[in-house]
N, C-alpha and C positions, 0 to 999 in steps of 0.2 A: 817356482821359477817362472819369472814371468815369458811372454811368447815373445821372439825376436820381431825386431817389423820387417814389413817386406823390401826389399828394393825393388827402386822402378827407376827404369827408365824415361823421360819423357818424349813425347816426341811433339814439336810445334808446327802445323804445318799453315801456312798460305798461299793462296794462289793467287798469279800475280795479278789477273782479274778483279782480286778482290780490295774492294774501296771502301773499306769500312774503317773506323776512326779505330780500330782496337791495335795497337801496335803488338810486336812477337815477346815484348817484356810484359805489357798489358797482361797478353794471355797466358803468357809460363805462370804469370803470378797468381790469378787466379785457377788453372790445372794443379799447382804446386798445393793450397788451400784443398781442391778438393781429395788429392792423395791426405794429406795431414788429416782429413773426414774420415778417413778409411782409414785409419791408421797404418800408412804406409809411410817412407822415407825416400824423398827424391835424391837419387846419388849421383844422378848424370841427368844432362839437358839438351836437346838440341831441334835446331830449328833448322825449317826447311821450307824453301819458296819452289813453288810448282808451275809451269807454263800448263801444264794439265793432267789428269789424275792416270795413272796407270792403271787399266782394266782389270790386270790379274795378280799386282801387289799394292795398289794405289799408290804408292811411292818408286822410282827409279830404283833400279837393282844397281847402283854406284851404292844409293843411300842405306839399299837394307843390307847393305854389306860393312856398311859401316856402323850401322844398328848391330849387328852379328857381331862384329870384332869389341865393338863395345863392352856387349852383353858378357860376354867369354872375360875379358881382361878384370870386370867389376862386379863379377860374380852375380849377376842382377838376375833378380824373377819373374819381372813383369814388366813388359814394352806397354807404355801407356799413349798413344795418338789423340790429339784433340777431335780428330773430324772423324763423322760417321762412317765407318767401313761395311761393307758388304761381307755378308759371309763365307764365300769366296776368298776374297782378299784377306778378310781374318785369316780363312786357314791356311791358304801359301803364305803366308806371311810368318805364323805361328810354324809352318813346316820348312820354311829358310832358315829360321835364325834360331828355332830349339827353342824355345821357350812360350809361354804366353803372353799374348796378344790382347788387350781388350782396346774399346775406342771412349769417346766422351760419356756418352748415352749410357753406358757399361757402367760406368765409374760413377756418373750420378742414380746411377736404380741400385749402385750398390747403396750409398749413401741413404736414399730412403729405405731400403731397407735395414740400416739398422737403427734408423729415426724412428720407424712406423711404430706407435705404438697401441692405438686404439684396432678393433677390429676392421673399421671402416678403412682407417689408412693403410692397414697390413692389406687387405681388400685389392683397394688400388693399387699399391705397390706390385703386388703379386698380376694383378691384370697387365699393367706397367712393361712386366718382364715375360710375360709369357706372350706378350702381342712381340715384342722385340725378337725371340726366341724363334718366334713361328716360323717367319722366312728363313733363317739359318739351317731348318731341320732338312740337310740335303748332305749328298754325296754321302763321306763316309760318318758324317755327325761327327764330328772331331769336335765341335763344339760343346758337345751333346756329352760327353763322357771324360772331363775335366775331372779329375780325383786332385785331394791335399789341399780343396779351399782356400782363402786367400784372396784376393780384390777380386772382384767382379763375380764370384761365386756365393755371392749373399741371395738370399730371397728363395725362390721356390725348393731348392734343396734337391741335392745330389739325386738323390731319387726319384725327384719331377725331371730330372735333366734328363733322364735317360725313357720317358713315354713317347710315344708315337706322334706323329701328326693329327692323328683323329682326336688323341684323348687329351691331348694339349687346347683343339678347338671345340671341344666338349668342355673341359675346365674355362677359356674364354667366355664360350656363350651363357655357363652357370654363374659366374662372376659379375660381367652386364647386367644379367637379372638380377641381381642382389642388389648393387648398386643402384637399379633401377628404384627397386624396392625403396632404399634408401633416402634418393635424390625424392620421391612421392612423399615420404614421410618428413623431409624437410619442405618441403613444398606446404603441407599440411600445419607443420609450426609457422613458414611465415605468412601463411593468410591466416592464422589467425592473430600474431603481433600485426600484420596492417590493420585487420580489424578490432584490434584495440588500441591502433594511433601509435603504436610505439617504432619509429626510425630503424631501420637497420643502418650502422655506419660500419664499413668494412676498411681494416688496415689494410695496406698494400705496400710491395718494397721491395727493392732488391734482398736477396739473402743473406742475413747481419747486419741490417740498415738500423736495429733497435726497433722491431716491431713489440716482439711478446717482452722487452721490456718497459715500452711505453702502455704494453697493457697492464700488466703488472702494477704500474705508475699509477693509472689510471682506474684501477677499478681491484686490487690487490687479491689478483686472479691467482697470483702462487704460479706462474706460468716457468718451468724452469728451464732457463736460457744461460748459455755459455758466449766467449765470443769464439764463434766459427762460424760455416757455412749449414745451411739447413736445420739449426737448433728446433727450430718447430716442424716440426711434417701434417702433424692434427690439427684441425680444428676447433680453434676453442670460442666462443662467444662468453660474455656476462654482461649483466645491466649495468647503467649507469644514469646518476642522476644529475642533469647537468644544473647549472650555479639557479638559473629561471625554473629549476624543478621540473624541465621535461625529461623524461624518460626515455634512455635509447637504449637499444642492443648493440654492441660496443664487439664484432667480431676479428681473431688474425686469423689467420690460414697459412700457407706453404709460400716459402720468401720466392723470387724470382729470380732467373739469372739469366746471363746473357746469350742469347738463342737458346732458349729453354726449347729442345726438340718438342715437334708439333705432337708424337703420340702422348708424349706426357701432360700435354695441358689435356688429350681428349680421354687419357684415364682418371686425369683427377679433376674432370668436371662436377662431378658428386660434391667436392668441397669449392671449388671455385667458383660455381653459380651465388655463391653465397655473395663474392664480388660483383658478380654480373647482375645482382636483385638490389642493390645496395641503394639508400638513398643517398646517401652521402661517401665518396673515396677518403681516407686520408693515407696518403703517399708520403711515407716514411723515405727521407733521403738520409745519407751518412753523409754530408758535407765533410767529416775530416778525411773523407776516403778520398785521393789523390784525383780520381776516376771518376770522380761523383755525377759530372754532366752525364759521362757517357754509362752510367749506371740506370739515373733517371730515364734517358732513351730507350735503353732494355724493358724496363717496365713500361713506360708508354707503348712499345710494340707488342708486350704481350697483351697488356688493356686492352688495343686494339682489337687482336686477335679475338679475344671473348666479348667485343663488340662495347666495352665499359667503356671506353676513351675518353666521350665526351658525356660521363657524369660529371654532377656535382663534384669539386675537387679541392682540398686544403693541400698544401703542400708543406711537412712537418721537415724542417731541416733539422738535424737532427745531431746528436753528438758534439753540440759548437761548445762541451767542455774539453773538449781535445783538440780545441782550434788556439792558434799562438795568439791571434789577433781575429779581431772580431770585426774590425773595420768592416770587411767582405762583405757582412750579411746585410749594411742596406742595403747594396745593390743586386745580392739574392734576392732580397722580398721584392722587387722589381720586376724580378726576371720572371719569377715560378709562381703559378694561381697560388692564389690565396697564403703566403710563405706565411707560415709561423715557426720562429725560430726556438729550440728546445736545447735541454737534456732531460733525455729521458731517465737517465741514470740520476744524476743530482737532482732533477726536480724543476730545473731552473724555468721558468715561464711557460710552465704546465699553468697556471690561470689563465693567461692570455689565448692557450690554444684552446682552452676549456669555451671560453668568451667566443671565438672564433665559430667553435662547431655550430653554438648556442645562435650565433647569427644565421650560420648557412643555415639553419633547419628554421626557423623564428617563420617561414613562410608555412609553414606543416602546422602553425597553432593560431588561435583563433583568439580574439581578445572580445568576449563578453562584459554587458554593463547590464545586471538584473538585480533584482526587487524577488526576494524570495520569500513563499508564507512561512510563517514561523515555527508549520507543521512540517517544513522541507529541511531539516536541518539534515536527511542524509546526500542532500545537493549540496548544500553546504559544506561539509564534509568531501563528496566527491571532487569539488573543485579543490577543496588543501590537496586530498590526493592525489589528481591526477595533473593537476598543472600548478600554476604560481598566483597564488589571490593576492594582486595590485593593491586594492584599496578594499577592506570590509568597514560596514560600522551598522550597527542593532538599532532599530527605531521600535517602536511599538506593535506594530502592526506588522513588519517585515525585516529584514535580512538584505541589504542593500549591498553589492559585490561587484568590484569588475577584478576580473581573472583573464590571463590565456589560459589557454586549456587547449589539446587535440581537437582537431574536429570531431570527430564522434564524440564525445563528452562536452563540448558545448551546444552541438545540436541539443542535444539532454534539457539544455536552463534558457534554450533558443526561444520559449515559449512565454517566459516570464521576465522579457530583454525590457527595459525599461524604454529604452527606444518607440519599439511598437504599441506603447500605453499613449 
């Protein structure tokens, strides 16, 4: 028999301070998405505008009373709030209205955690939640002693919920370390792909923008992807050979979203340096998402935030098989660096973006004209392998080639440039 889903209630809140392009439909819809992540069922909605936040329920005691009368009449389990609540305000809140309480933050670390699949993501995840958790562990720990699981009770487990402050900032500081560990050991693979010339390009994107399926596309990584929110949590890289025969590392990572909370980009730095080392961005947009401009914006601020902003940048519009009309997109390729228009799913003008990468990177490779001895044929050889041979032809005496190739592999045939004879 399968489990019932939960009901939630939502709650949308803004304050009238805030001037941000995201309207109160904008945000249920994307809230609503990440309850369906959790397998919950939204049965009631409601919004609410704030002149300023109440200290000791965040919300007016008009509204959690009509949160309460809700709750009671639609038999619901779970009061969901989009804005970050204080633990305080969780628990007069959760001891108003009888029920559970969780806020946005809650609801996306549950999500990762039931994403997380690799030790490294579970890792993060669990760090994720135990730095959140810390500040809560006060008064009576009503937080802290949550039985019957259900949203927001994923990840370290009923059992973690219920340790001390100390052994919670002992489990923390064990975690960092590891991580650390970790974040060295990637450090250690990409010096040594620079030093063998090979690119890192890293996807980047809102969350369901078609990232691990444009890898998939792209390099048929087997990456498995649904259409919902945070389909990927790991990290996956694989090589790719582009059309000129250069070599990259073709990486996606953890999609983005709108005010992604700042603890969570600083637990999952371990996998997002991987953006932040990157030679080349490519920024997966969903153009048939309604919301698209202000989607792209979210990711620009997170960029920012890990200082990536102003790399090297394609901009992959993306999904334009779900577009009625296609007029739009020349004056996207206008608007957004470097537009290449896609589907990822169909196929459709995946050569052109291949073309594209092959350009932005064409400054990383070196175009040699040499005269090789005939005793050198594993230079010869070296250049099919590591780059694209323009022109060969055999004379008698020598081995005649112009190739790109990486820099360090042309330094290699630098000696025998026909040039310098």
């Amino acid at each position: 028999m399968s489990q019932s889903l939960e009901k939630v209630l939502l709650v949308v809140v803004q304050l009238k301070t805030d001037r941000g392009t995201w309207t109160f439909d904008d945000l249920m819809a994307e809230m609503e998405e990440l309850v369906n992540a959790c397998h919950g069922t939204v049965v009631e909605k409601m919004t609410c505008r704030l002149e300023q936040v109440s200290s000791g329920l965040y919300l007016g005691e008009g509204k959690v009373k009509e949160i309460k009368e809700l709750v009671q009449a639609n038999d619901i389990d779970t009061v969901i709030i989009n804005s970050d609540l204080k633990g305080s305000q969780q628990r007069n809140l959760e001891e108003e209205i009888g029920k559970k309480v969780i806020d946005r933050t809650q609801l996306i670390l549950d999500i990762f955690a039931r994403r997380a699949k690799s030790v490294e993501g579970k890792m993060q995840v669990e760090l994720a939640q135990l730095e959140y958790l810390l500040p809560r562990l006060v008064g009576h720990g009503v937080e802290m002693s949550r039985l019957g699981g259900g949203i927001g009770t994923m990840g370290p487990g009923e059992t973690k919920l219920e340790v001390d402050r100390r052994r919670i900032r002992e489990k923390v500081d064990r975690l960092r370390r590891e991580l650390k560990d970790v974040t060295s050991d990637r450090s250690l693979r990409r010096k040594k792909r620079q030093d063998d010339g090979i690119p890192l390009v890293s996807l980047v994107g809102y969350t369901n923008a078609g990232k691990s399926t444009l890898l998939n596309t792209l390099t048929q990584a087997g990456q498995v992807t649904h259409d919902g929110l945070f389909t990927t949590l790991d990290s996956l890289s694989r090589q790719l050979i582009l059309p000129n025969h250069q070599k990259i590392v073709l990486s996606d990572t953890v999609g983005f979203l709108h005010e992604l909370p700042h603890h969570l980009i600083e637990s999952f730095k371990a996998t997002l340096e991987e953006t932040a080392s990157a030679d080349l961005l490519i920024h997966v947009v969903d153009v048939s998402h309604p919301k698209f401009r202000n989607l792209h914006a979210s990711v620009m601020a997170v960029l920012k935030e890990l200082d990536a902003h102003e790399k090297p940048m394609i901009t992959v519009l993306n999904k334009i098989d779900r577009l009625e009309s296609k007029a739009v997109l020349r004056e996207l390729k206008l608007t957004f660096t470097n537009a290449v228009a896609v589907s990822a799913l169909s196929g459709e003008n995946i050569p052109g973006l291949l073309a594209e990468i092959a350009q932005q990177l064409s400054s990383l490779l070196e175009t040699v004209e040499v005269a090789l001895p005939l005793d050198r044929m594993d230079l010869v050889n070296l250049a099919h392998k590591e780059g694209h041979v323009n022109v060969i032809t055999y004379d008698s005496d020598a081995v005649r080639l112009s190739a790109s190739l990486p820099k360090k592999f042309a330094g290699l045939l630098q000696k025998f440039s026909i040039r310098k004879r």
